[in-house]
Each structure stands twice: as C-alpha cells, then as structure tokens.
VOPAGU-2260 file (C-alpha; in pm, 1 decimal, decimal comma):
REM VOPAGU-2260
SITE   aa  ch    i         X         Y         Z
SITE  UNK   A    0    5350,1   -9421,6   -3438,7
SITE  UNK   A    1    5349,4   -9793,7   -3275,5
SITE  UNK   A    2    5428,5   -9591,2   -2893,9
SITE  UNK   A    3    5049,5   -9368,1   -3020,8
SITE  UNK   A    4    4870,1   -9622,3   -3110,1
SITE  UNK   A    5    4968,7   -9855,4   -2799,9
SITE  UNK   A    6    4898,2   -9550,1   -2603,8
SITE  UNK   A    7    4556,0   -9542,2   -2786,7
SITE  UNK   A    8    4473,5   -9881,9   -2725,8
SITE  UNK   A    9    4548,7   -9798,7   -2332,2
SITE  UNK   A   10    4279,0   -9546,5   -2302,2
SITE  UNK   A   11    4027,8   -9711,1   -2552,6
SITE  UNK   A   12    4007,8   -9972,9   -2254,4
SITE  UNK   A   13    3955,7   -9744,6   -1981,4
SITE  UNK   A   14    3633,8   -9500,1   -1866,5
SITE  UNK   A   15    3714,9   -9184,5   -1983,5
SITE  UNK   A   16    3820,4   -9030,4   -1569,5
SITE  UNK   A   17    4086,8   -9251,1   -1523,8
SITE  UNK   A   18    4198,1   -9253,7   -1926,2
SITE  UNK   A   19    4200,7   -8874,1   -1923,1
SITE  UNK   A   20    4407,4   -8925,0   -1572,7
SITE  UNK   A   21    4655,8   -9105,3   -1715,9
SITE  UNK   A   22    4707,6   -8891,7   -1994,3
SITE  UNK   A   23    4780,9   -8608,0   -1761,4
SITE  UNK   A   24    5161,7   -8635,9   -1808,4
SITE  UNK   A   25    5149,0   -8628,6   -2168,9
SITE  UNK   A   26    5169,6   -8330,3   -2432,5
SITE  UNK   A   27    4900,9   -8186,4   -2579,4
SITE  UNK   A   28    5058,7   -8273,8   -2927,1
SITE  UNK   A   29    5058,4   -8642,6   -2773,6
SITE  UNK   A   30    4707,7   -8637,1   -2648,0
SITE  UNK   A   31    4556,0   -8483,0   -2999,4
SITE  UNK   A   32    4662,3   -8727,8   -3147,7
SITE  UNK   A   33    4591,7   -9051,6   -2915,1
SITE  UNK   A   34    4258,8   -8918,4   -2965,6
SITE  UNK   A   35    4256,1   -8864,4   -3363,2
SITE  UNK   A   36    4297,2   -9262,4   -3344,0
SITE  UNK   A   37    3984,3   -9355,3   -3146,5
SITE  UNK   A   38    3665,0   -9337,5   -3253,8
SITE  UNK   A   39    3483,0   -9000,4   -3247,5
SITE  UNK   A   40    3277,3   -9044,4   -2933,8
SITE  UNK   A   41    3538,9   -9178,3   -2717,4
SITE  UNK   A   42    3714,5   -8845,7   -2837,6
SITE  UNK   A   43    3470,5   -8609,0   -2704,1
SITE  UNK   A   44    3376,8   -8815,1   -2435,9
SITE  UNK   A   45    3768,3   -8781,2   -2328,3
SITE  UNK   A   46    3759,5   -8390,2   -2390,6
SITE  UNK   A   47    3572,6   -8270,4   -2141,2
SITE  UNK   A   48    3769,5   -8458,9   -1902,9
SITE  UNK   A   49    4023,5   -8184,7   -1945,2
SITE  UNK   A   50    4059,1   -7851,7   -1760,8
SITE  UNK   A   51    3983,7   -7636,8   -1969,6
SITE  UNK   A   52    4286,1   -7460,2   -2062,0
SITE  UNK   A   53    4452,2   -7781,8   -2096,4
SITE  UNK   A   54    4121,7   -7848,2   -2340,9
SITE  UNK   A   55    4236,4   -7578,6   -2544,2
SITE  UNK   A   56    4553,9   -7660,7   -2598,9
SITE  UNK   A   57    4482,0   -8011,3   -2716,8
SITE  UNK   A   58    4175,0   -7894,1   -2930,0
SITE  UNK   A   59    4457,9   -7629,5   -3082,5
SITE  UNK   A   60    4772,8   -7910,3   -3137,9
SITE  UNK   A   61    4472,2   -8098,3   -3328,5
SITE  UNK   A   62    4451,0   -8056,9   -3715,6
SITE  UNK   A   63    4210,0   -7766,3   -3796,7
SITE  UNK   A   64    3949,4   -8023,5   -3976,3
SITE  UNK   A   65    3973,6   -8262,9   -3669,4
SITE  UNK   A   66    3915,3   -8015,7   -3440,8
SITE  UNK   A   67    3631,8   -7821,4   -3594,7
SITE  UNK   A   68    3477,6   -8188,3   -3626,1
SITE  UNK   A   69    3541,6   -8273,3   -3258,1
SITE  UNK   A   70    3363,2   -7962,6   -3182,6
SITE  UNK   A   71    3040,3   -8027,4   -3423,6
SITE  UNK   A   72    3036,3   -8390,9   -3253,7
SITE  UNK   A   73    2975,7   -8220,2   -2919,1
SITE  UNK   A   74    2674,7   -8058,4   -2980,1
SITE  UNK   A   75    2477,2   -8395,9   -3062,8
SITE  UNK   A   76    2310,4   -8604,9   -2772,2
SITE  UNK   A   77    2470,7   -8926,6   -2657,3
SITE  UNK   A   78    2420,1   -9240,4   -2874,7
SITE  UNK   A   79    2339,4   -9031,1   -3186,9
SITE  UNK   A   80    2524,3   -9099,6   -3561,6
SITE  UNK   A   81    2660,4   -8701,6   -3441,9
SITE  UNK   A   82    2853,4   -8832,0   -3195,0
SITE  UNK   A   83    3051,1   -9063,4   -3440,9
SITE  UNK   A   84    3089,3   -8837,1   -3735,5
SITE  UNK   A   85    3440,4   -8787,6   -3942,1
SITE  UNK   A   86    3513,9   -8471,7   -4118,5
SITE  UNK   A   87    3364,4   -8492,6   -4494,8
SITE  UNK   A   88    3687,0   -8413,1   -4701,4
SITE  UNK   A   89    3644,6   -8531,9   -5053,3
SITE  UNK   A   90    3360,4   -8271,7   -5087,7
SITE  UNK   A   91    3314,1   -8109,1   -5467,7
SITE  UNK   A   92    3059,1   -7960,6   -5703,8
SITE  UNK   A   93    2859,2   -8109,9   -5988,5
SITE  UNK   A   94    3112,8   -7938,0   -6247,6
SITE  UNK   A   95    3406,5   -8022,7   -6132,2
SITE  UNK   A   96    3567,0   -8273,6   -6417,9
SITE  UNK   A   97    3695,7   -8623,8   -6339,9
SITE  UNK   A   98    4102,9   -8503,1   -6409,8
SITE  UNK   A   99    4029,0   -8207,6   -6152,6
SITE  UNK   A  100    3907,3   -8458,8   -5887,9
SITE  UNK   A  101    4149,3   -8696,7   -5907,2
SITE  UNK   A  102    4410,9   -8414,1   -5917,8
SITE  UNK   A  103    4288,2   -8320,2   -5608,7
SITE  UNK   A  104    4214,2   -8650,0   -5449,3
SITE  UNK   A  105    4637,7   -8773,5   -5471,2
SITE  UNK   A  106    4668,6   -8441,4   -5198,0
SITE  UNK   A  107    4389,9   -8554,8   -4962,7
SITE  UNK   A  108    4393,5   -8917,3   -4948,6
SITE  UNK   A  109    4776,1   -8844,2   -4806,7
SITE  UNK   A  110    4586,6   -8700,5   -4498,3
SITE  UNK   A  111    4261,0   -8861,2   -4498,2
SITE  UNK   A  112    4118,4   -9231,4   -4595,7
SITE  UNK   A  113    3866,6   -9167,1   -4894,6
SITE  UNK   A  114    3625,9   -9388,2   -5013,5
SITE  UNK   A  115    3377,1   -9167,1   -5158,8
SITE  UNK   A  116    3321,5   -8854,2   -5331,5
SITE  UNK   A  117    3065,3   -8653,7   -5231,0
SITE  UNK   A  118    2884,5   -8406,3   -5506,7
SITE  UNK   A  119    2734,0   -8105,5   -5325,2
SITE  UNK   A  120    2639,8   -7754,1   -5431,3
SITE  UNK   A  121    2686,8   -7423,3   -5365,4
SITE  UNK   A  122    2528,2   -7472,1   -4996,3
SITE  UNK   A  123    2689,7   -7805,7   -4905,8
SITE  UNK   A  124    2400,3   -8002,6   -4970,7
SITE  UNK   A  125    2431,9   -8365,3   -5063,8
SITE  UNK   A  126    2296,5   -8405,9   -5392,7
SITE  UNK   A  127    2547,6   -8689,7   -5554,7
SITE  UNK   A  128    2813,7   -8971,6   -5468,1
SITE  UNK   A  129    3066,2   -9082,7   -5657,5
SITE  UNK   A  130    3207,0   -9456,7   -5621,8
SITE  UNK   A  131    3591,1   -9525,4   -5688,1
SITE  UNK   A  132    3527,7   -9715,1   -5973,9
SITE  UNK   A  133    3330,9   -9520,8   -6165,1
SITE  UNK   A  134    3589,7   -9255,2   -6101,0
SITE  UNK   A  135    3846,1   -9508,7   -6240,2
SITE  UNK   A  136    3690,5   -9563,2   -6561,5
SITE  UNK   A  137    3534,0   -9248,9   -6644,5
SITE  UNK   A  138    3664,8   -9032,1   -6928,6
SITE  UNK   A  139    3893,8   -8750,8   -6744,3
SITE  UNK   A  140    3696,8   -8467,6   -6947,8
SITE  UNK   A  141    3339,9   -8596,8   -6798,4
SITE  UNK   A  142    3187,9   -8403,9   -6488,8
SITE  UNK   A  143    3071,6   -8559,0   -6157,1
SITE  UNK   A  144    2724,6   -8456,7   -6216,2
SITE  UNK   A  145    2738,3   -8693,4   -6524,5
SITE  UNK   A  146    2891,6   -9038,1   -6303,8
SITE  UNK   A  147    2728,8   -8983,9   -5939,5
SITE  UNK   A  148    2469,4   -9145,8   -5781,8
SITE  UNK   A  149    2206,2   -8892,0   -5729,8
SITE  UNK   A  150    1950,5   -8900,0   -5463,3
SITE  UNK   A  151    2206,0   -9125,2   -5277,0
SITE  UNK   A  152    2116,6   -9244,9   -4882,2
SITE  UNK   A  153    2255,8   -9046,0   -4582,2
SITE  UNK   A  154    2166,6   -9038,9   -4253,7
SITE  UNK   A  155    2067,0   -8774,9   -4015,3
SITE  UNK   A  156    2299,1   -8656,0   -3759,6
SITE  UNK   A  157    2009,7   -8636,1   -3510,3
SITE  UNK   A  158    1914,2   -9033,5   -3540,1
SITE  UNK   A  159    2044,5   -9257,6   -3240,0
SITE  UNK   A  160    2299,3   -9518,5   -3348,5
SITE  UNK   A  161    2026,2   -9824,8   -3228,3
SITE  UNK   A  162    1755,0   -9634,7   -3481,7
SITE  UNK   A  163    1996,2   -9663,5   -3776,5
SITE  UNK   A  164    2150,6  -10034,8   -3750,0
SITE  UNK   A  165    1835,4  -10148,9   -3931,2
SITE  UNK   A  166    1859,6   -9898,3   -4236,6
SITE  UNK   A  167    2227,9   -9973,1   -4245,2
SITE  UNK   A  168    2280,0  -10390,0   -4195,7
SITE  UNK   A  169    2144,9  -10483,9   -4524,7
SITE  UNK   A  170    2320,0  -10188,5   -4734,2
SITE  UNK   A  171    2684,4  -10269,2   -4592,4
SITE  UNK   A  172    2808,2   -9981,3   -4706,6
SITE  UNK   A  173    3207,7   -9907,6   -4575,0
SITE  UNK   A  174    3131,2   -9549,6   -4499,0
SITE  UNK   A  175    2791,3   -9302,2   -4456,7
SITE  UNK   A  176    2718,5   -8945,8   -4554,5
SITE  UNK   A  177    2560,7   -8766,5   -4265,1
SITE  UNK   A  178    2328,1   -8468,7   -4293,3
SITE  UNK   A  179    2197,1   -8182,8   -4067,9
SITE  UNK   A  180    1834,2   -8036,3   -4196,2
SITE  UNK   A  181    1823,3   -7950,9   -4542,7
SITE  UNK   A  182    2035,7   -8190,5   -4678,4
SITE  UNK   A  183    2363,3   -8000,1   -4579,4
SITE  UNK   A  184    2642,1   -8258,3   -4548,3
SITE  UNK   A  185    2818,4   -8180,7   -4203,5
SITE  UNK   A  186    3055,0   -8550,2   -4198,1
SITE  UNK   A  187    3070,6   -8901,3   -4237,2
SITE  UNK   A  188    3059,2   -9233,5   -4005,5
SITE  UNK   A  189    3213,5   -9533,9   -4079,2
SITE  UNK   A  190    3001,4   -9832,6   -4087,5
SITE  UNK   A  191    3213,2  -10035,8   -3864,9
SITE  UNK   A  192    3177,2   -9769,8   -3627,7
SITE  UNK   A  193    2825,9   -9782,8   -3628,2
SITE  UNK   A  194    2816,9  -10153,0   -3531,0
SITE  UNK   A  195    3127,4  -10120,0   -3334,3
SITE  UNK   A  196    2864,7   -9893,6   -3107,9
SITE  UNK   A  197    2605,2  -10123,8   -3167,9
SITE  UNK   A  198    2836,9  -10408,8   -3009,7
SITE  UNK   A  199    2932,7  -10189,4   -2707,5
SITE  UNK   A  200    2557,9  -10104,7   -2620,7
SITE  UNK   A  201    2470,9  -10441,7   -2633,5
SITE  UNK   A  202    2788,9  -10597,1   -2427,8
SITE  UNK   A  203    2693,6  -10309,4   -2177,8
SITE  UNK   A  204    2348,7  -10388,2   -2152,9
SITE  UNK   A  205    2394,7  -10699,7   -1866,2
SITE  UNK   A  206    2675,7  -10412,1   -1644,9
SITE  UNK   A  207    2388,0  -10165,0   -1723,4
SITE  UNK   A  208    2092,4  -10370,7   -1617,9
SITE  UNK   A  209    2253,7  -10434,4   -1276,4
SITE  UNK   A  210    2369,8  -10009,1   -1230,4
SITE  UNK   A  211    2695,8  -10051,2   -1338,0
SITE  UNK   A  212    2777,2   -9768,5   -1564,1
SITE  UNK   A  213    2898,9   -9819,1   -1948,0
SITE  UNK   A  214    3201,5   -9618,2   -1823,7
SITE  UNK   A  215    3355,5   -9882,6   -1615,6
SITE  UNK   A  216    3637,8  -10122,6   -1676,4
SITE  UNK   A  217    3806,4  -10340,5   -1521,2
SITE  UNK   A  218    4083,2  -10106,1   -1456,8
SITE  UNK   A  219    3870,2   -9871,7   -1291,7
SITE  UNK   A  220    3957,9   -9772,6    -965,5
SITE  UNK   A  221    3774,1   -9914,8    -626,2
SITE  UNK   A  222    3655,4   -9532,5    -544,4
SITE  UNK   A  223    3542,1   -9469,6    -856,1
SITE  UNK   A  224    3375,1   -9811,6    -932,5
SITE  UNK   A  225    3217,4   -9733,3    -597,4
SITE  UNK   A  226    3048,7   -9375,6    -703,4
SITE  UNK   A  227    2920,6   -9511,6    -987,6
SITE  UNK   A  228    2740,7   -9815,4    -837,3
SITE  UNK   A  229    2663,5   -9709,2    -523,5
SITE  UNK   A  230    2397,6   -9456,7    -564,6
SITE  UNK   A  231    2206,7   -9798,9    -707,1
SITE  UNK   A  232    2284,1  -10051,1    -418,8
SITE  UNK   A  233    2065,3   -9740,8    -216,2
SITE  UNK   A  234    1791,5   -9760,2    -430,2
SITE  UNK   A  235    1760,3  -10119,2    -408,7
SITE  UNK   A  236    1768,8  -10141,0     -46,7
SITE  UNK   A  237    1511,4   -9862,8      -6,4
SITE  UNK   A  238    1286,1  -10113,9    -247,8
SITE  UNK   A  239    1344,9  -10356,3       9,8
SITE  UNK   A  240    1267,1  -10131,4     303,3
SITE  UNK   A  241     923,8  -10089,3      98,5
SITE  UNK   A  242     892,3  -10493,5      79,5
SITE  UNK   A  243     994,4  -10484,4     447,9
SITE  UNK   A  244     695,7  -10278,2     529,1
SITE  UNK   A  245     470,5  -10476,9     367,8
SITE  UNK   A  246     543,6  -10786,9     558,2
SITE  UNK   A  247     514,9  -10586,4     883,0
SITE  UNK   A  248     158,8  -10431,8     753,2
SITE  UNK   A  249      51,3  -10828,1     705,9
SITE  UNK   A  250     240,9  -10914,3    1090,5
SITE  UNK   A  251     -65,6  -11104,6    1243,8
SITE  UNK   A  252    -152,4  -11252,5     890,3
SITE  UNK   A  253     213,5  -11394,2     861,2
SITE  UNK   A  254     237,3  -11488,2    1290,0
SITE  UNK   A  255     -87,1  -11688,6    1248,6
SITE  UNK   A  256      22,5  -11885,8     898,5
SITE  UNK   A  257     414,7  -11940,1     959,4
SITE  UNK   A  258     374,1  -12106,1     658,1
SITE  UNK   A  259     302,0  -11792,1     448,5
SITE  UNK   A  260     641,3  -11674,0     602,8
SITE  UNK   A  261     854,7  -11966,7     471,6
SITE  UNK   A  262     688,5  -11943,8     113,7
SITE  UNK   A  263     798,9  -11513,1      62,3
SITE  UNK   A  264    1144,1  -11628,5    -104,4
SITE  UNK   A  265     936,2  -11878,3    -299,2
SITE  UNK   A  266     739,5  -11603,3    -472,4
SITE  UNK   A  267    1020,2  -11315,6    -433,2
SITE  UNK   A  268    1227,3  -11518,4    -643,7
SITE  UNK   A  269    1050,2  -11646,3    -926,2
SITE  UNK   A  270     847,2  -11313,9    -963,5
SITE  UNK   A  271    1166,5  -11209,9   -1004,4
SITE  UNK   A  272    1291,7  -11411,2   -1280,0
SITE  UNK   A  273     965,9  -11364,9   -1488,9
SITE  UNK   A  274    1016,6  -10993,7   -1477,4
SITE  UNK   A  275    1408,1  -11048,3   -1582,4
SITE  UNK   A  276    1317,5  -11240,2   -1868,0
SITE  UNK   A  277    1038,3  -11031,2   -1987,4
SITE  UNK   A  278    1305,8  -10771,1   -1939,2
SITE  UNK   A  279    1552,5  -10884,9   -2120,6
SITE  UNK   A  280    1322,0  -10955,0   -2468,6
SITE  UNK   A  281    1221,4  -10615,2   -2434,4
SITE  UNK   A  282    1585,7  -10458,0   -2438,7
SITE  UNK   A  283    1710,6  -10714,8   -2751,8
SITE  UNK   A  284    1382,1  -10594,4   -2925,7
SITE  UNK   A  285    1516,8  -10205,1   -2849,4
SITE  UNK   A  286    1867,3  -10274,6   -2944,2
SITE  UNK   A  287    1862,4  -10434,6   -3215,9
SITE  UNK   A  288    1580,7  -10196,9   -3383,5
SITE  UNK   A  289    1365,7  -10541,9   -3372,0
SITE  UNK   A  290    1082,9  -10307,9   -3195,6
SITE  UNK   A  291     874,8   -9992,6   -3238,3
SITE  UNK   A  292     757,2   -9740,4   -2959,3
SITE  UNK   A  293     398,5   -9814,1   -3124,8
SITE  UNK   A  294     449,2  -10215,5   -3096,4
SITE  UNK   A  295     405,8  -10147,7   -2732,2
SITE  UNK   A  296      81,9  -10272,6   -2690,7
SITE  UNK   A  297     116,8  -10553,6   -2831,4
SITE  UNK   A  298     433,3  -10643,1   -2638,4
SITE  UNK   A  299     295,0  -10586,0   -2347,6
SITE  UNK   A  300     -54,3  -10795,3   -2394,2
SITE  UNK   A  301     200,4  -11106,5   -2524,7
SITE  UNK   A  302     446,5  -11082,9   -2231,4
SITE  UNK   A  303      74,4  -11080,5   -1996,5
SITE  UNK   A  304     -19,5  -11370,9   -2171,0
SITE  UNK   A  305     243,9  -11546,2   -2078,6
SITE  UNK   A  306     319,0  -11450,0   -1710,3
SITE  UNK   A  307     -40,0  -11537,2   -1692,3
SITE  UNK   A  308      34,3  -11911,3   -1822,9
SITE  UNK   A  309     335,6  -11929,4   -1627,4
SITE  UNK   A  310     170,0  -11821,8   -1318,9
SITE  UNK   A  311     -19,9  -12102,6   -1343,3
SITE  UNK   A  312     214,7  -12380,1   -1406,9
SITE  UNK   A  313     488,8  -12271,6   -1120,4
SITE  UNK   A  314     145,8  -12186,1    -918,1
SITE  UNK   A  315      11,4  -12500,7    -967,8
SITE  UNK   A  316     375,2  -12657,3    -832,9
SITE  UNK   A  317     436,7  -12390,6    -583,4
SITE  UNK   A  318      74,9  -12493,6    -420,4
SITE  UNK   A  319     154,0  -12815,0    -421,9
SITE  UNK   A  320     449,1  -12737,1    -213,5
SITE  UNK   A  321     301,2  -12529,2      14,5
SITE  UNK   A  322       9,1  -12782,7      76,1
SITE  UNK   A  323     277,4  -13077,8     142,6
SITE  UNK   A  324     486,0  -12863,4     393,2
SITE  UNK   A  325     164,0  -12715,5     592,7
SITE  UNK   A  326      45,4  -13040,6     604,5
SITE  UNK   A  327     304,3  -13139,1     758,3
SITE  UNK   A  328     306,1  -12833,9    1023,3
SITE  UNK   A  329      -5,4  -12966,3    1102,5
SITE  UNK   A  330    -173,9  -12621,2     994,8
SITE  UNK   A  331    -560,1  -12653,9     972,6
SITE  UNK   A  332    -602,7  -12506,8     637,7
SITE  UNK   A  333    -304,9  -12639,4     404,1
SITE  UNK   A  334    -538,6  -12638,6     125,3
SITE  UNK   A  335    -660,3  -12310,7     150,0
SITE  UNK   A  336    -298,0  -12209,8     180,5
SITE  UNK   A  337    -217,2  -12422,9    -140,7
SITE  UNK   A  338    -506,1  -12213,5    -311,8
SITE  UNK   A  339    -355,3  -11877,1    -209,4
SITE  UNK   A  340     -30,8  -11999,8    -327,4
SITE  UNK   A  341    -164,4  -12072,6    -703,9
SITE  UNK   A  342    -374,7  -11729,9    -675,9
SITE  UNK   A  343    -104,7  -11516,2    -527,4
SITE  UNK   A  344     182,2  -11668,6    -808,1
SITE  UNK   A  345     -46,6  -11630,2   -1111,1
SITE  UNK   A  346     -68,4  -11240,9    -979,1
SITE  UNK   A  347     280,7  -11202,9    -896,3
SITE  UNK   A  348     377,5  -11351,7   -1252,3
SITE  UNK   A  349     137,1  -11192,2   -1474,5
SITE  UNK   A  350     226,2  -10790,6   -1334,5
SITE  UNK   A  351     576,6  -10904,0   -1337,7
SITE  UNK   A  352     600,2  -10956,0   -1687,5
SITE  UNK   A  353     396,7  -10717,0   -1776,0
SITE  UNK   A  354     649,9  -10436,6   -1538,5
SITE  UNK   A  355     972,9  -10586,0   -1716,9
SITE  UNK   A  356     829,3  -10529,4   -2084,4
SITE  UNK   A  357     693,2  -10224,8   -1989,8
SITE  UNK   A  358    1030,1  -10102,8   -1777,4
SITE  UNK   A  359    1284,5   -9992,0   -2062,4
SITE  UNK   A  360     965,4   -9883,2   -2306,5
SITE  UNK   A  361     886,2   -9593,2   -1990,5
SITE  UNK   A  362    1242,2   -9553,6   -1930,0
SITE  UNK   A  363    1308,2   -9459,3   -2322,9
SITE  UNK   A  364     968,8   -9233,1   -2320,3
SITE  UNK   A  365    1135,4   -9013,7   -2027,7
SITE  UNK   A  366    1460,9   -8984,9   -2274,0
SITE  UNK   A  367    1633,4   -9230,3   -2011,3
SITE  UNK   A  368    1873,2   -9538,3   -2100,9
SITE  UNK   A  369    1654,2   -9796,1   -2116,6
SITE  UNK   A  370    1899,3  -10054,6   -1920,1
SITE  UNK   A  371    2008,5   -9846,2   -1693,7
SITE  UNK   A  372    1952,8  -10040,1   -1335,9
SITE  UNK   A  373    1653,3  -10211,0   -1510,0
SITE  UNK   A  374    1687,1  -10524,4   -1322,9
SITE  UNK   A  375    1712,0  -10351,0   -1012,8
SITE  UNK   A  376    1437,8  -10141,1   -1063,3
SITE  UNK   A  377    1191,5  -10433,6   -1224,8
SITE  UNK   A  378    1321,6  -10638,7    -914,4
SITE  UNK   A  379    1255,1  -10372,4    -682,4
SITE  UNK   A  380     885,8  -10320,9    -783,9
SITE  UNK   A  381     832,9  -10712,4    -841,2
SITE  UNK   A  382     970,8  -10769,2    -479,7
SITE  UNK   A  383     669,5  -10530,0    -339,4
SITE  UNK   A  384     388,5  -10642,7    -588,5
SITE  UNK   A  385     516,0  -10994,2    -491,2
SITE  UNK   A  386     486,9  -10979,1    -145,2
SITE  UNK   A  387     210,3  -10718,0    -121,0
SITE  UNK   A  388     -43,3  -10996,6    -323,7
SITE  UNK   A  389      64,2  -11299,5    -170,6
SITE  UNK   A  390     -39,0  -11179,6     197,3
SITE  UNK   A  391    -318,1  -10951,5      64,8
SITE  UNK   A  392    -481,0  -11286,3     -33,9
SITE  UNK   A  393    -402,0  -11470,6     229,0
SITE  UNK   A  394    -507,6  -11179,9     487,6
SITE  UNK   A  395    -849,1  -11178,5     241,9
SITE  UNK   A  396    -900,8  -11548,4     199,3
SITE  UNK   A  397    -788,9  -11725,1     541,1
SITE  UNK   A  398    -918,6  -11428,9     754,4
C-alpha cells in the first residue's frame, strides 16, 4: 500500500499526459487503483489519457461501484460538484430499523469511509440523513424515518465547484449528498475536496492569467510546456502587430513630436497595470463566490470611477514629465504636449479598468475560463486603446 500511494502522490503532481505516460508500464490492477486514491476529477481527467482498450481494462480491474462512479463523473462539465462525486454507499429506506443498519454498516465501512446515512425511497431520492450519533444512541428497534434529518441540504451535481464554496464554508460539513433532478441521490463529495478544488483554481489563477494551462507542472516536459503556451505568446504578438499599426497610422504625428514617441512606454505600461489590477478584483470576486453575474454593472461603473481618478493623478504626473523633458528638447509646444499627456492617460486608465473588470465577466458569459490568458488578452487590448488615444489626441490637438 505505501509503493500505491507514493505512486499516487507521483501522478497527483503531474498534468495528466505525462502522469498517464508514466503509468504506461504499470498494470491495470496497479493503475485502478493509483487512481481510486486521488480525487475524483484527477481520476477521469487521467482516463481518457488511455487508449482505449487499455481504458477498459483499468475501468474493469476497478471495483464495480468505483467504476460505475468514474463513469457518472464523466458526463458532468469541468469544474462542476459531478466531477468530484464518490459513490453513495450507506444508502437505505425510511423502514429499515436502527439494528438492521448498523448490521449492515460493520460490512461496508470495511470497504468504504461512512459518515452518513442517507434515507431514500423507493426511487433513490434523498429524503433523510442520519448522523452517527444519533445512530449510536437510538433504540435498535426504532426506524430511520423516526432519527433522520429530513429535508436535509444537498447539492446539485450540475453546480460549478466556485458556485457552491459559499453555500458550503459556513455549514462545514465533512461530507455532501449530491443530487441529479428530482432529488435522486447519484453520490457524495467530500468537503475537503470541494475546497481542495477551490485552492487549486485559485493557485492556478496567476499560471492561468498569463496562458499557462492548469495542467502544467513543473515536471512537465519542454515540448509539452511549449504546446500549451505557445498558441498564447501568438496571440499576444499579433496584439502587438495591431499596436504596431497604430503607431505607423500616427507616423507624421509621432516624426513631428519625438516627444510623443518617448512617452508610448509611459502610457503602455501603466494602462497596463490599471487593467491588471482591475483584473485581478474581478477574478477574487468570481472565485471566491464574492460576486454575481447581475453585480456587473455595478462593478464595472466602480472600477470606471476609479481608472477615471487614477487617470488623473498619474496624468497629472505623467504631464508634468512630459512638459519637463519637451522643454528641454526645445519643442515649441511642451505644454500642449503636457495637456495631451493628462487627456490621453485619464482615457487610457478609465477604458482600462473598465476592459479588466469587464474581461473574465464576458469570458464566463461565453462558458469560457474566466482567467484563461486574461492578462494577455486585457494587455493586448489596453496596449491598442493606449496607444490608439494618446496619438489620436495629439494628431487632434497639436495638428
């Protein structure tokens, strides 16, 4: 068991590609159960990784409950409570007496860890749970319907993990029911395996925000590491290509003002920033269930609000700047080119914040991750809005 769960350690550590690689020499006995050890979704996430007669043999060497559950978890979207579920064993009807249950209960918790019992009917719906204790110190002739909990919480298989943390972190409950429609029980999640996937989501959001994929480790391989960030690294530089072109549209504007040229980076940058950090309030709000899709508005008018204020304070420094240095290139109209500076950063701030709050709300909308290559896609359009205002106004103003 210590060589398992070593192994299992191993490949909880790597992306699933290279964990199912490794793997490759082992049995399917082995493999069944290095995955009955991790959690559910790094199971099924590993499964497909499989040919898939080499699938079937692993799915087969797995206990019949296990593998009927692996199965189930498959059919749920990413990032759901589906994906985490563990087979529902302790499963019995309202009748059933206390001495029956816990008759039953010294066979199962040999092959499964218990905590509850679950009281269902005829159609496996949830209608009643049963804690330990009251089990305990119940009379051995009294049924479950007469002990249990009725009406108790569950959660839907279809609800994404982030959804769910805030109906689950005051309730602390060790272990969930989770239903399907109707109220039909179809398996349980573990509460630490909730906010275990709560942790990973948000220790992947920074990798995530820059296109690096939740999948890789630091034991990933250089190809592979390079397929999943590359695709990225294109769009970014076609971004540029974009900001590129706008600099060229603006050529006399920037040969006549050399100034203008030496101040881009200036507002590249800190547009920049303000869209990170309106970015990365909008993603804690999403992940930690702090925010609602219909708080939007609000979000967004606040994070304006404030690129608008900040706009003016680094404008007001930025002109400052920019009058000093034309001054002293001797350029005719520093103070116009100060007064551009303040307009242009004011701009460049206020749609910057209002693109990096706005970013992971469209990007969850159109069923996307919402940190998936936000930064370089916020940067990317900040970069163009950026440049595009500063020598619009100057074009407009000084021309």
């Amino acid at each position: 068991m210590s060589q398992l769960n070593a192994l299992a350690l191993r490949v909880s550590r790597m992306e699933p590609q290279q964990a199912a690689a490794m793997m490759g020499e082992e049995s399917e006995a082995t493999i069944a159960a290095v995955l009955s050890l991790l959690p559910p979704a790094k199971a099924i996430a590993l499964l497909p990784r499989f040919e898939a007669a080499r699938r079937s043999a692993i799915l087969s060497a797995a206990t019949a409950e296990q593998r009927r559950q692996w199965l189930h978890n498959q059919e749920y979207s990413k990032g759901t409570v589906g994906e985490l579920m563990e087979p529902a064993v302790a499963l019995f009807p309202p009748s059933r007496t206390v001495f029956e249950v816990v008759q039953q209960l010294r066979d199962m918790v040999r092959q499964a860890f218990i905590t509850y019992v679950y009281v269902v009917d005829t159609d496996r719906r949830l209608i009643g749970v049963v804690v330990m204790r009251e089990l305990l110190l119940a009379q051995p002739v009294q049924a479950l319907a007469d002990i249990m909990i009725e009406h108790p919480f569950f959660l839907k298989a279809t609800q994404s993990v982030t959804d769910v943390i805030p109906l689950v972190h005051t309730r602390h409950f060790p272990e969930y029911p989770v239903c399907a429609e109707g109220g039909v029980i179809v398996g349980i999640v573990r509460g630490y395996a909730l906010f275990h996937q709560q942790m990973l989501e948000v220790s992947a959001q920074p990798s995530k925000m820059v296109g690096i994929d939740r999948e890789e480790r630091i034991q990933t391989g250089p190809w592979r590491s390079v397929h999943l960030r590359h695709p990225w690294l294109q769009f970014n530089l076609v971004s540029s290509f974009f900001a590129a072109g706008v600099v060229g549209f603006y050529e006399d504007t920037v040969a006549q003002f050399l100034a203008v040229a030496a101040f881009v980076p200036v507002m590249v940058g800190q547009s920049a920033s303000t869209g990170a950090q309106a970015l990365a309030v909008a993603l804690r709000g999403l992940t930690l269930g702090e925010f609602k899709h219909e708080d939007w508005e609000a979000l967004i008018v606040k994070e304006a609000r404030v690129g608008l204020v900040n706009g003016a304070l680094v404008g007001a420094t930025a002109a400052l700047a920019m009058f000093v240095y034309a001054s002293l290139q001797h350029q005719a109209r520093a103070a116009s080119l100060a007064i551009v500076m303040l307009l242009a950063m004011i701009i460049s701030t206020l749609l910057s914040s209002v693109v990096g709050a706005a970013m992971p709300l469209a990007m969850k909308r159109w069923g996307c991750d919402p940190a998936v290559a936000s930064t370089i896609l916020v940067g990317g359009l900040t970069r163009i809005v950026s440049i595009a205002s500063f020598l619009a106004l100057t074009h407009w103003i000084l021309l």
